[in-house]
DSSP file (Angstrom, degrees, kcal/mol; ACC not computed):
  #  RESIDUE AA STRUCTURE BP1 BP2  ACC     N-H-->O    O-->H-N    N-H-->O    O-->H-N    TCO  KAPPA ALPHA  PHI   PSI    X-CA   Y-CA   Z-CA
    1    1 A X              0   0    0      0, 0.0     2,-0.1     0, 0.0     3,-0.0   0.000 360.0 360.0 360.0 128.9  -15.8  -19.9   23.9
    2    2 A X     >  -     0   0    0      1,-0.1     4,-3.2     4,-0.0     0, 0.0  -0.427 360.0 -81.8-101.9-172.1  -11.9  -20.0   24.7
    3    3 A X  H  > S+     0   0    0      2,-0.2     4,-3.7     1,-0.2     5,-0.2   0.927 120.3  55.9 -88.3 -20.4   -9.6  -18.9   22.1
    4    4 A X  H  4 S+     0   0    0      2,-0.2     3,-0.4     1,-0.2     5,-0.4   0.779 107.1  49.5  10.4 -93.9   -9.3  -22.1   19.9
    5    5 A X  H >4 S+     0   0    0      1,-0.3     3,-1.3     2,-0.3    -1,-0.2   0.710 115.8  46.1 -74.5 -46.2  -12.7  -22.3   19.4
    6    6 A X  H 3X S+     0   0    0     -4,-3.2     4,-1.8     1,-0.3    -1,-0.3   0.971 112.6  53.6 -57.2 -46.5  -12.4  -17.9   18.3
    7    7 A X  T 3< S+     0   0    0     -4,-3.7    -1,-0.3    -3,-0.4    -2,-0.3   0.524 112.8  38.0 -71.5   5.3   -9.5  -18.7   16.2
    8    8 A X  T <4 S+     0   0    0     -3,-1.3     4,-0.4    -5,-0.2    -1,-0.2  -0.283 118.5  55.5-104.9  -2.4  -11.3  -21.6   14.0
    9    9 A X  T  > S+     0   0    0     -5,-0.4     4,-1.0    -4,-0.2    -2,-0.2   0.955 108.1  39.5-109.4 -31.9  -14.2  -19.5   14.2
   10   10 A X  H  X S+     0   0    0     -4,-1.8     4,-2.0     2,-0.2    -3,-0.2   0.617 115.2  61.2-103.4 -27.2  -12.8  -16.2   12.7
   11   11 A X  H  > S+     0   0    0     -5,-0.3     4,-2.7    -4,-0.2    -1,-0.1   0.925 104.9  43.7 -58.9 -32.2  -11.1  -18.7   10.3
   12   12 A X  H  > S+     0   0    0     -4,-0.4     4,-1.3     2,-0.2    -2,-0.2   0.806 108.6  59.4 -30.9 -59.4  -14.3  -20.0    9.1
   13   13 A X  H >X S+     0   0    0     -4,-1.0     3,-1.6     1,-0.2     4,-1.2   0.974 109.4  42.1 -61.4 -65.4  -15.6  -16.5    8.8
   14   14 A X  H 3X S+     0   0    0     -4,-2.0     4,-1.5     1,-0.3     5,-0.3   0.896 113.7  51.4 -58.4 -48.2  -12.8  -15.5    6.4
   15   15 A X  H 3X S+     0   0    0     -4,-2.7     4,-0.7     2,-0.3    -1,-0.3   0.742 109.5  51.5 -41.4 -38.2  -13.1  -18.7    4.4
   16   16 A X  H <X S+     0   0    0     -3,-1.6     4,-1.9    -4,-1.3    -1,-0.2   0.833 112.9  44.3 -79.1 -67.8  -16.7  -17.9    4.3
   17   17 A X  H  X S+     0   0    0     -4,-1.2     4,-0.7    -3,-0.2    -2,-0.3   0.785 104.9  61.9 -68.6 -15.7  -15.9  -14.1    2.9
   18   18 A X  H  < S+     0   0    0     -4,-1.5     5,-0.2     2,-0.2    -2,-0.2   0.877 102.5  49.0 -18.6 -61.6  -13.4  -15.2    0.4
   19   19 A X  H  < S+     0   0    0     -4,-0.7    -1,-0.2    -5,-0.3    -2,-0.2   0.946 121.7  34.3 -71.9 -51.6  -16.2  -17.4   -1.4
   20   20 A X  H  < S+     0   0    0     -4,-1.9     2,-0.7     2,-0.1    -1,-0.2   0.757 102.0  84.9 -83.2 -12.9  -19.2  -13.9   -1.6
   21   21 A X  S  < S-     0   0    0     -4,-0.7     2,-0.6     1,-0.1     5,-0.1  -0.780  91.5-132.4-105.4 126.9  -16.3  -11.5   -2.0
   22   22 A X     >  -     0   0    0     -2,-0.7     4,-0.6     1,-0.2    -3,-0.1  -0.405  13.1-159.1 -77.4 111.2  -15.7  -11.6   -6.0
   23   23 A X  T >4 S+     0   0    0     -2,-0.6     3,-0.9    -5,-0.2     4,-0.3   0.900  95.8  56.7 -46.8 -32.0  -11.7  -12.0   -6.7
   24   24 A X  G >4 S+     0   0    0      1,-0.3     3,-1.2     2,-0.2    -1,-0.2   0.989 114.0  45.2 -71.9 -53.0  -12.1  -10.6  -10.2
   25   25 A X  G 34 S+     0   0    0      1,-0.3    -1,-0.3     2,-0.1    -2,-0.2   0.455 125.6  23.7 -40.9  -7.8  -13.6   -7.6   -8.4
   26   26 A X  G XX  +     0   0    0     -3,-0.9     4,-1.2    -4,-0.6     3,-0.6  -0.071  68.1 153.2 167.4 -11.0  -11.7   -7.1   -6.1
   27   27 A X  H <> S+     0   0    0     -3,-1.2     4,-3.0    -4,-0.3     3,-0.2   0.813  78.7  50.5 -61.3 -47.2   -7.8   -8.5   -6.6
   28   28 A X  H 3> S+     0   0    0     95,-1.1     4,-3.9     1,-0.2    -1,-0.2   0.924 108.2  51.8 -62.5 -27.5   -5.8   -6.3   -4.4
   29   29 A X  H <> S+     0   0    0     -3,-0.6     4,-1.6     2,-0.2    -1,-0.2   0.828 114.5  43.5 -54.9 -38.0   -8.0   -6.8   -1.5
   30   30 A X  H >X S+     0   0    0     -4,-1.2     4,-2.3    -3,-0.2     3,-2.0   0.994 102.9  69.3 -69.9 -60.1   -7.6  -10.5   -2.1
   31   31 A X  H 3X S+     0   0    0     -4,-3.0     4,-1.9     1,-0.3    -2,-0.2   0.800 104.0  48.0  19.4 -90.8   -3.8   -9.5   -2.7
   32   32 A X  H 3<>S+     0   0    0     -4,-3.9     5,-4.2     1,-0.2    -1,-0.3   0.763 108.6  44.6 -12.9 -70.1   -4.1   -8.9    0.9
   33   33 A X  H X<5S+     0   0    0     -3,-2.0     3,-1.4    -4,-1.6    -2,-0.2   0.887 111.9  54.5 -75.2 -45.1   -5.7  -11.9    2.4
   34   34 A X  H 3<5S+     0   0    0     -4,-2.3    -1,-0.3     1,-0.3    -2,-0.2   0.862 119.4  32.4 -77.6 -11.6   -3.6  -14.4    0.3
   35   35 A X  T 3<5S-     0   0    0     -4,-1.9    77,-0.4    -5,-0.4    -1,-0.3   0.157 112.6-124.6-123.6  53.9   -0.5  -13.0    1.5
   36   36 A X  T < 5 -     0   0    0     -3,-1.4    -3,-0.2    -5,-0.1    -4,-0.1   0.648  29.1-167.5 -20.4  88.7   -1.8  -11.9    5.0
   37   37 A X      < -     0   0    0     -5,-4.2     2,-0.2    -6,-0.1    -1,-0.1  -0.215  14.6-135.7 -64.5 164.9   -1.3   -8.6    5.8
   38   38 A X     >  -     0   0    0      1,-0.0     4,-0.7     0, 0.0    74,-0.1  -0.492  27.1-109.3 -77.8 167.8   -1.6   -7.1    8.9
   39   39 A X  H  > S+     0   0    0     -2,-0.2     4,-1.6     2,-0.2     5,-0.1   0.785 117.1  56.7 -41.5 -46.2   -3.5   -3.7    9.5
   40   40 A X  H  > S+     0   0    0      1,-0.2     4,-1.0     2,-0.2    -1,-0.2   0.838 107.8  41.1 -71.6 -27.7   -0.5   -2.2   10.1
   41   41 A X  H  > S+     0   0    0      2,-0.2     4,-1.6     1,-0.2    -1,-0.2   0.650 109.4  57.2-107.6   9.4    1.2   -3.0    7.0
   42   42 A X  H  X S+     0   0    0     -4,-0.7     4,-1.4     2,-0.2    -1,-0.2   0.744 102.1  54.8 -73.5 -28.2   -1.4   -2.4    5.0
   43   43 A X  H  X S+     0   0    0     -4,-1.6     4,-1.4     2,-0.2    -2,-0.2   0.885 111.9  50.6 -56.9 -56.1   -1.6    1.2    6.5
   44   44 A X  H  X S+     0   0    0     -4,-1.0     4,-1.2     1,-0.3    -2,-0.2   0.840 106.4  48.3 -70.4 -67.4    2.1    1.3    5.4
   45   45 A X  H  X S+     0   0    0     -4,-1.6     4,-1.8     1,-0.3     5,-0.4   0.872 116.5  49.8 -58.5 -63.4    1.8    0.1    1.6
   46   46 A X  H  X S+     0   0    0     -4,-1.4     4,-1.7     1,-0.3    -2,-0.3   0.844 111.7  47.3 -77.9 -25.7   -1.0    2.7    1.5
   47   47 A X  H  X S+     0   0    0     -4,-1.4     4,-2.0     2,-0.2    -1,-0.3   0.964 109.8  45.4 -51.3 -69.0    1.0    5.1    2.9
   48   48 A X  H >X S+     0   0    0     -4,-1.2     4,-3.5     2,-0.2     3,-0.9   0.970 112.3  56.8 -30.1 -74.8    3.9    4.6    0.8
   49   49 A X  H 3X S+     0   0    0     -4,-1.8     4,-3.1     1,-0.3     5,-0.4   0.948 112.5  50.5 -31.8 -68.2    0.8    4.5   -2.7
   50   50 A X  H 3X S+     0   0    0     -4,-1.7     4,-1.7    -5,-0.4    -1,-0.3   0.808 113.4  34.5 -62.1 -39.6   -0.1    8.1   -1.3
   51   51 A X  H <X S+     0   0    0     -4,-2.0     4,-2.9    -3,-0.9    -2,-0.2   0.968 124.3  50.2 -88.2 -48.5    3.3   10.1   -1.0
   52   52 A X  H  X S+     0   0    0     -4,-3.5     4,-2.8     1,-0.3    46,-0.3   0.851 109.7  47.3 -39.6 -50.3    4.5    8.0   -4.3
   53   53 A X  H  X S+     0   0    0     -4,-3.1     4,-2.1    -5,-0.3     5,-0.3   0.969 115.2  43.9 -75.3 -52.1    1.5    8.9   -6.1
   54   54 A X  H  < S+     0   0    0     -4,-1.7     4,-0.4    -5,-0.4    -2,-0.2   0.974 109.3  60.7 -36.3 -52.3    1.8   13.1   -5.0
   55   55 A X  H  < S+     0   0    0     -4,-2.9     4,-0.5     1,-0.2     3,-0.4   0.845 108.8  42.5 -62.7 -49.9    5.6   12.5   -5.9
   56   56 A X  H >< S+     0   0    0     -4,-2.8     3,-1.2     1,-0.2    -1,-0.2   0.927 119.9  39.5 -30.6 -65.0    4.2   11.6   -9.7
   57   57 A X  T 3X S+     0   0    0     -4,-2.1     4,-2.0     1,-0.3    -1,-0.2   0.369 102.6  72.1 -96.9  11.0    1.6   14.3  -10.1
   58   58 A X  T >4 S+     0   0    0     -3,-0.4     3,-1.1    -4,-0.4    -1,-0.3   0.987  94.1  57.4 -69.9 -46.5    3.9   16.9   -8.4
   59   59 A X  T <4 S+     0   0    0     -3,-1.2    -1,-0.2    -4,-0.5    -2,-0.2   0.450 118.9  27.6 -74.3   3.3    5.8   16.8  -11.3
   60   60 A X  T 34 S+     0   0    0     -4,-0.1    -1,-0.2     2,-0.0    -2,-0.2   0.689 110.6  72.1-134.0 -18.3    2.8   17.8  -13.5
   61   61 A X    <<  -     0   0    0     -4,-2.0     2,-0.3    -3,-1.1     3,-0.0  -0.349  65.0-131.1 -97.9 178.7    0.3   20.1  -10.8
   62   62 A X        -     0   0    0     -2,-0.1     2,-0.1    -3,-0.0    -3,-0.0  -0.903  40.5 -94.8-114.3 149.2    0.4   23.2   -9.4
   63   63 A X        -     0   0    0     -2,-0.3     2,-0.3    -5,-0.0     3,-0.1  -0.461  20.1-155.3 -85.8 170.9   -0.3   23.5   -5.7
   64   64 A X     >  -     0   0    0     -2,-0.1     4,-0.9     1,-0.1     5,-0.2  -0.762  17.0-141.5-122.4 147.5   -3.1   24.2   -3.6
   65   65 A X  H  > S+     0   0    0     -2,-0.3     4,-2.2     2,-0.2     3,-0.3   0.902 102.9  46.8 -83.9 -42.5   -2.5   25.6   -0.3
   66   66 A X  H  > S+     0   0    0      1,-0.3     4,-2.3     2,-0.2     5,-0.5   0.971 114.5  48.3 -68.4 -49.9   -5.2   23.6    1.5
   67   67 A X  H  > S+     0   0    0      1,-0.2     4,-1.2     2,-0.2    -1,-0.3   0.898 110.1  52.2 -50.9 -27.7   -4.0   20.4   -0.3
   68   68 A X  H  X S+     0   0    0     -4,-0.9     4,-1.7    -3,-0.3    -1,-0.2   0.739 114.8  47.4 -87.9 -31.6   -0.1   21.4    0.8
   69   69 A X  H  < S+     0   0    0     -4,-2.2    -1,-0.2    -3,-0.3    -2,-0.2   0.982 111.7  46.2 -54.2 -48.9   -1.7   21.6    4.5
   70   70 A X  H  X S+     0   0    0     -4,-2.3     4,-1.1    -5,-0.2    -2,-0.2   0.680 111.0  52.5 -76.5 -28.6   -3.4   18.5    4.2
   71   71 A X  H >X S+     0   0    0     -4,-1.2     3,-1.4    -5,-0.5     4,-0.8   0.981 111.9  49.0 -70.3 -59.6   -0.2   16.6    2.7
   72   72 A X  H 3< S+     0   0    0     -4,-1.7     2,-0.5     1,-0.3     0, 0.0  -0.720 102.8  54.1 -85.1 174.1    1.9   17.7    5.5
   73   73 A X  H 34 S+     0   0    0     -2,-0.3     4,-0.5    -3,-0.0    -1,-0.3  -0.724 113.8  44.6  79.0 -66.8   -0.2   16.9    8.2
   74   74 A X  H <X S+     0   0    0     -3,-1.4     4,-1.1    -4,-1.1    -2,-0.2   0.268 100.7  66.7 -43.2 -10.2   -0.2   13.5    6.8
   75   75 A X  H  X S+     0   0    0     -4,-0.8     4,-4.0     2,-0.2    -3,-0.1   0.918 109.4  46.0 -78.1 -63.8    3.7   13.7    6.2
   76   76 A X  H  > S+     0   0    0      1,-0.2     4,-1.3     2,-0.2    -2,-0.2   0.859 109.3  47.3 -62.2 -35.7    3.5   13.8   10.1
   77   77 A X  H >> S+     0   0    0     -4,-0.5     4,-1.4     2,-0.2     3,-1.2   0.998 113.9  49.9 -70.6 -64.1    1.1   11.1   10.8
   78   78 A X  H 3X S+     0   0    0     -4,-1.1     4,-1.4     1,-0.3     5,-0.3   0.905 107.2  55.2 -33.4 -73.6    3.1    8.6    8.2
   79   79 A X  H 3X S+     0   0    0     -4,-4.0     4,-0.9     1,-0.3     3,-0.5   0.811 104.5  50.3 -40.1 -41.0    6.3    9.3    9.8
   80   80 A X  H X< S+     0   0    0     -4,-1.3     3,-1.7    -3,-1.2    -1,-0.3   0.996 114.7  49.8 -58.9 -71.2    4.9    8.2   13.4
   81   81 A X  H >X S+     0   0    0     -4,-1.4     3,-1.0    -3,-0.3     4,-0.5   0.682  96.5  67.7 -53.0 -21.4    3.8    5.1   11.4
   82   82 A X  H 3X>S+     0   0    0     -4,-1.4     5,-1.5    -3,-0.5     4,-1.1   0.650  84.0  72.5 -74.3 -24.5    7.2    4.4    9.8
   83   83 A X  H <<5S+     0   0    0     -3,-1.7    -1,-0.3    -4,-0.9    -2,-0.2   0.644  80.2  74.0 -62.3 -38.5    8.7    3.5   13.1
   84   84 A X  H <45S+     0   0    0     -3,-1.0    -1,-0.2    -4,-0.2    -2,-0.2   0.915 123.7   5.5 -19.6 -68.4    6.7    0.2   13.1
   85   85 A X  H  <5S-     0   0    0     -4,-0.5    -2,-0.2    -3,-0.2    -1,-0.2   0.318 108.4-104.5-127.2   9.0    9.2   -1.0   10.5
   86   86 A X  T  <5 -     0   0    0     -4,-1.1    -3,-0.2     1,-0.2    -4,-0.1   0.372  40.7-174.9  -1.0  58.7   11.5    1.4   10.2
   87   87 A X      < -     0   0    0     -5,-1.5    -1,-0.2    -6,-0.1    -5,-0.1  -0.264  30.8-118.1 -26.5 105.0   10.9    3.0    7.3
   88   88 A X        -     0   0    0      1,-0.1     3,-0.2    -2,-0.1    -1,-0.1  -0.423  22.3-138.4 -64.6 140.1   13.8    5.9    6.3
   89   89 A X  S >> S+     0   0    0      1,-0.2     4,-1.9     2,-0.1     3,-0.9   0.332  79.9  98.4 -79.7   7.0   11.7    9.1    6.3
   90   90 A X  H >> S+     0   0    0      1,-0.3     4,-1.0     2,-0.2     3,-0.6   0.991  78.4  59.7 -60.5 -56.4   13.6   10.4    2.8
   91   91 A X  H 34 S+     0   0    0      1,-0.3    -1,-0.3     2,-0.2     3,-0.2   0.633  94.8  53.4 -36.1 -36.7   11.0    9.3    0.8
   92   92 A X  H <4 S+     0   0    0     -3,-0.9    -1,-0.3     1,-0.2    -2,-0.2   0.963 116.8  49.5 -79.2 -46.4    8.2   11.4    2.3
   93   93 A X  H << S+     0   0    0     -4,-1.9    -2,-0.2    -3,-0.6    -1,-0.2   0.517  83.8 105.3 -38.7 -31.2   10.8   14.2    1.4
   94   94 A X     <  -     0   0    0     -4,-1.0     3,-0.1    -3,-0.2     4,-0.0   0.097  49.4-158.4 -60.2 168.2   11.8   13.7   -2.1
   95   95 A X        +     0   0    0      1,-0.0     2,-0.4     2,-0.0    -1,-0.1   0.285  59.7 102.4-118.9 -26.0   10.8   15.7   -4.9
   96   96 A X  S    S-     0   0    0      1,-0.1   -40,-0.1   -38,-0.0     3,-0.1  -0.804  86.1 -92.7 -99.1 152.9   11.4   13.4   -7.4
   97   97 A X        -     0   0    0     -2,-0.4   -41,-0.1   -42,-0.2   -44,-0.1  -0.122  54.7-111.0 -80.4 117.4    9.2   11.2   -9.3
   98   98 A X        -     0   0    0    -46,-0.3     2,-0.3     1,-0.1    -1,-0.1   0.185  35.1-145.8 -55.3 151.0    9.2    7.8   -7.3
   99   99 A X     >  -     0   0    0     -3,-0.1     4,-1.4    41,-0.0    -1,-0.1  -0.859  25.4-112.5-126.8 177.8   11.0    4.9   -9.1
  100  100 A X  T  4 S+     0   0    0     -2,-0.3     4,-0.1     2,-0.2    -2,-0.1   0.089 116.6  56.9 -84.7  25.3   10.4    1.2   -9.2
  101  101 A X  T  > S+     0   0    0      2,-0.1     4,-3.9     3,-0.1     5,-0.5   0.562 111.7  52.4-109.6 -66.0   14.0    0.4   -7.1
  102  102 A X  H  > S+     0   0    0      2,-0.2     4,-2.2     1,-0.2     5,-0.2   0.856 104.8  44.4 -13.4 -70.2   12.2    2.6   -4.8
  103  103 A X  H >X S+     0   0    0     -4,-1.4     4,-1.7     1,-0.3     3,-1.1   0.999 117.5  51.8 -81.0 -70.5    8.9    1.0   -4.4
  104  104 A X  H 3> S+     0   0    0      1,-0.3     4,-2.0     2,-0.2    -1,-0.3   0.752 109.4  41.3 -37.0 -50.8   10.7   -2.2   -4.1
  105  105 A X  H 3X S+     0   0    0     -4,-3.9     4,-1.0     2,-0.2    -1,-0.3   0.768 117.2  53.1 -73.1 -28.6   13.4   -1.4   -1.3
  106  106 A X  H <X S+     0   0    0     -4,-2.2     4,-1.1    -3,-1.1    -2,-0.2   0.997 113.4  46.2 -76.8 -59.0   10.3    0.6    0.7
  107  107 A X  H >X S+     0   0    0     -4,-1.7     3,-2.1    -5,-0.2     4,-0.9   0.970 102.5  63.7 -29.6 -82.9    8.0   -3.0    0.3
  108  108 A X  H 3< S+     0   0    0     -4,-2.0    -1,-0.2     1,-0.3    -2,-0.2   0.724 106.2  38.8 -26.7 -64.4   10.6   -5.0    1.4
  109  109 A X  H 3< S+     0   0    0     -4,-1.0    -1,-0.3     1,-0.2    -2,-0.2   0.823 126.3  44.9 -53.5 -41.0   10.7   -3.5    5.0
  110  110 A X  H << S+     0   0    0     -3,-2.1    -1,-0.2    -4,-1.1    -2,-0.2   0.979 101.4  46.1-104.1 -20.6    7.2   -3.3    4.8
  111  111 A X  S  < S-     0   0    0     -4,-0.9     2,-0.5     1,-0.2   -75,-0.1  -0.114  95.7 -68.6 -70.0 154.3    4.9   -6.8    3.3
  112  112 A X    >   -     0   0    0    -77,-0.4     3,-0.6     1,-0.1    -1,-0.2  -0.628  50.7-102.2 -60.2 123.1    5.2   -9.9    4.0
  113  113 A X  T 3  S+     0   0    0     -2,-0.5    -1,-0.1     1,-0.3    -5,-0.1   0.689 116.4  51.5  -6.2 -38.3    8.5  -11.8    2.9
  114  114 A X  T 3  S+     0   0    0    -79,-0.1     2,-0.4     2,-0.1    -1,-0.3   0.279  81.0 118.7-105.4  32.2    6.6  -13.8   -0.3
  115  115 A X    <   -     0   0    0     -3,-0.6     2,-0.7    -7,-0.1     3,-0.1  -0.751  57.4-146.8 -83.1 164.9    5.0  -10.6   -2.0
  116  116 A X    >>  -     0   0    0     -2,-0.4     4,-0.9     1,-0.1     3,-0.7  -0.842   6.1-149.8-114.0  89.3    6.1   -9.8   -5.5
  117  117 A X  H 3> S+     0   0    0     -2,-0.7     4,-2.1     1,-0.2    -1,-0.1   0.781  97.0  60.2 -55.2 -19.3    5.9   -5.8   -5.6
  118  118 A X  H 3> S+     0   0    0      2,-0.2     4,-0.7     1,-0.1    -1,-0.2   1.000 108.2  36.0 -39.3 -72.5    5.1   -6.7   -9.4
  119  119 A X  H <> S+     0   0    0     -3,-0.7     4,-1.7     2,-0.2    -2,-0.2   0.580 114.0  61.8 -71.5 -16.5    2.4   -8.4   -8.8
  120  120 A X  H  X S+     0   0    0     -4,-0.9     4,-1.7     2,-0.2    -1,-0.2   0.984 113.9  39.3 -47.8 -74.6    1.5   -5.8   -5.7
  121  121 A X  H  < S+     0   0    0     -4,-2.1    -2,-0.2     1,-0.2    -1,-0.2   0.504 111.7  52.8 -68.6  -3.8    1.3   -3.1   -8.1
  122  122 A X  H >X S+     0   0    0     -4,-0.7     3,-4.0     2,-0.2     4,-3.1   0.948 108.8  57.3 -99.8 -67.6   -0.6   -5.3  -11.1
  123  123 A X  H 3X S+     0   0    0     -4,-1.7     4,-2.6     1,-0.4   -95,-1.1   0.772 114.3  40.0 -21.9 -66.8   -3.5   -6.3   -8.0
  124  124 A X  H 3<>S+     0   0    0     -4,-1.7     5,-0.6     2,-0.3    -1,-0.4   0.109 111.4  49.4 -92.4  18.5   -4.1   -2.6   -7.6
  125  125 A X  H X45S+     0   0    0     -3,-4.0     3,-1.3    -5,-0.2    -2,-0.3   0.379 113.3  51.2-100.7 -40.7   -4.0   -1.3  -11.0
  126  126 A X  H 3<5S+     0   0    0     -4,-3.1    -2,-0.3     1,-0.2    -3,-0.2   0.974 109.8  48.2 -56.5 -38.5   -6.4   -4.1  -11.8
  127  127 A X  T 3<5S-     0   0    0     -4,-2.6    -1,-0.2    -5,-0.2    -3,-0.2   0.612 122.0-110.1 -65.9  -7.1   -8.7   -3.0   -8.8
  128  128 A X  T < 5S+     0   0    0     -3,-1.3     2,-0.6     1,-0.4     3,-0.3   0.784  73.9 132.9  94.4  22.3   -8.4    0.8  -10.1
  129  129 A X  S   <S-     0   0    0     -5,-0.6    -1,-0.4     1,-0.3    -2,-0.2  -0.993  80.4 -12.7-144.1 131.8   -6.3    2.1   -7.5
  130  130 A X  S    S+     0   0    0     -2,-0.6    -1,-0.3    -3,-0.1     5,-0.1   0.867  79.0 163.9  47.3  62.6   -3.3    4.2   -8.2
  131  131 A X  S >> S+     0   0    0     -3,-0.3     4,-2.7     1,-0.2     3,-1.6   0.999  73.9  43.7 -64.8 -73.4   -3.6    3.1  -12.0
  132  132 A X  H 3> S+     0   0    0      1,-0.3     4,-0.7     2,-0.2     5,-0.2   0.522 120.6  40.2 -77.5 -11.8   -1.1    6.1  -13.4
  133  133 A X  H 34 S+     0   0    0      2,-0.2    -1,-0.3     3,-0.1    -2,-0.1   0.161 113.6  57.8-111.0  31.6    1.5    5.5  -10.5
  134  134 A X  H <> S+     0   0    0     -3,-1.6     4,-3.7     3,-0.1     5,-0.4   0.440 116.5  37.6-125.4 -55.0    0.9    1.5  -11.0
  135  135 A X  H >X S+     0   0    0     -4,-2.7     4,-2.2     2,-0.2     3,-1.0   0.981 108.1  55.0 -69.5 -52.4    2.0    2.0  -14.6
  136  136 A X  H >X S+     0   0    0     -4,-0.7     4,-1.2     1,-0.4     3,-0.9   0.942 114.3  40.8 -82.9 -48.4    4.4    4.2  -14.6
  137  137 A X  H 3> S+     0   0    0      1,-0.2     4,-1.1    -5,-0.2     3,-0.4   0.889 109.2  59.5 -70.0 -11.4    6.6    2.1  -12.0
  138  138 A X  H << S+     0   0    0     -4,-3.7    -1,-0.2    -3,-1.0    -2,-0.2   0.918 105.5  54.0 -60.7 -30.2    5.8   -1.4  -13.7
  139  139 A X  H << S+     0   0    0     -4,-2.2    -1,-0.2    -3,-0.9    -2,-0.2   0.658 106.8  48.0 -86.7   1.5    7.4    0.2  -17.0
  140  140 A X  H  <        0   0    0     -4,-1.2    -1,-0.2    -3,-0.4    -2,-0.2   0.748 360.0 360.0 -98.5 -20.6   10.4    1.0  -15.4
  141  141 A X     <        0   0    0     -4,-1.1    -1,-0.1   -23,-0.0    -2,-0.1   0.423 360.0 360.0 -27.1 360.0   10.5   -2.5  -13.9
């Protein structure tokens, strides 16, 4: 098979999951596909979701020493990833509670050109993921 014939064949295939995988279930994952991430910047965005979402509940927890192990640890792995697209590392730093300017200027650098970080963050509070850091920056929107 040369690669044509693998690229209209792996289009197929997605066309193919699109139609069994349920949108209503499911909308940020679709998210995805209609506005076609890559792996890598899907890594990013989740990246981003994870320090953002600590940066909320910091304001509100006490720490755990294995979880402050485990963050930075990840702190380091992110940063390595941030380089891709070149993501300022301040963010990972802050201490204060992430805003929706924020989430917006951080997006930009990483999604594809035609997302709407509204409609990013609406996709994944409808899928159930990162509901309480989904709201709180849509209501500063």
């Amino acid at each position: 098979m040369n690669v044509d014939e693998q690229l209209e064949l792996l289009k197929y295939q997605i066309k193919l999951i699109r139609t069994v995988v349920a949108s209503d279930e499911h909308p940020y994952f679709m998210f995805l596909l209609d506005h076609d991430f890559n792996e890598k910047q899907t890594r990013s965005l989740t990246d981003v979701l994870y320090i953002f979402n600590r940066r909320l509940k910091e304001q509100s927890n006490s720490r755990d020493e294995q979880m402050e192990l485990f963050h930075w640890e990840k702190v380091e792995d992110i940063k390595e990833r941030n380089k891709f697209f070149s993501v300022p590392d301040d963010f990972l730093l802050s201490d204060s509670p992430p805003t929706y300017d924020e989430f917006v200027s951080l997006v930009k650098l990483i999604v594809p050109a035609d997302v709407n970080p509204s409609y990013l963050l609406k996709s994944l509070q409808m899928q159930e993921m990162y509901v309480n850091l989904c709201e709180y920056l849509l209501k500063q929107k």
